[in-house]
Every structure is written in C-alpha cells, then in structure tokens.
N, C-alpha and C positions, 0 to 999 in steps of 0.2 A: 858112835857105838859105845863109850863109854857110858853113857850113861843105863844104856841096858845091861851094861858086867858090873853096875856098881846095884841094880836091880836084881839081877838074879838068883844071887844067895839068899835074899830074902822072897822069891818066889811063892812057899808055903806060909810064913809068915803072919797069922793074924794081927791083924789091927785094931780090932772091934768094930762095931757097926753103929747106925744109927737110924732115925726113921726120920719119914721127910714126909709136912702135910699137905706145904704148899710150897710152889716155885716161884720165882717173880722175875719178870722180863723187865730190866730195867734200862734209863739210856742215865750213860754219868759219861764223864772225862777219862781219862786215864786215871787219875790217882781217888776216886770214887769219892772227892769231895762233895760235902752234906750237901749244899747250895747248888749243883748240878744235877743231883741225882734224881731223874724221874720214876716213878713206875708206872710204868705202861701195861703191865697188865697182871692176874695173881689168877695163877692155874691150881686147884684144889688137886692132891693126890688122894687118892685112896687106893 
C-alpha cells in the first residue's frame, strides 16, 4: 500500500505526454543486452 499513498498526492498531476508510431515485441535477457535482443515483430500505430 505504500506505494499507492506515495501516488496519491500526485493523482492530478500532469506529466506531459507523448506520441507513439510504432511498438515492438521483442525477446532480450533481463538486462536487454544489445547481442540478445531480438525483434520479433513492429506493429504500426495510428
């Protein structure tokens, strides 16, 4: 629960935003070392 009451004051809060073109489903390690990281696939937003 803490960390919803360390949330809450900032509730209304903007943060700014951003736009997104495309996603990518990738497969990596835990630490997303370069030499692991595959992309398997790139889904266009619109």
């Amino acid at each position: 629960m803490k960390l919803f009451e360390q949330l809450e004051p900032h509730r209304n809060d903007y943060f700014g935003s951003f736009s997104v073109g495309t996603l990518e489903l990738v497969f990596n390690d835990w630490y997303q070392r370069k030499k692991k990281v595959k992309t398997l696939h790139r889904f266009k937003v619109e």
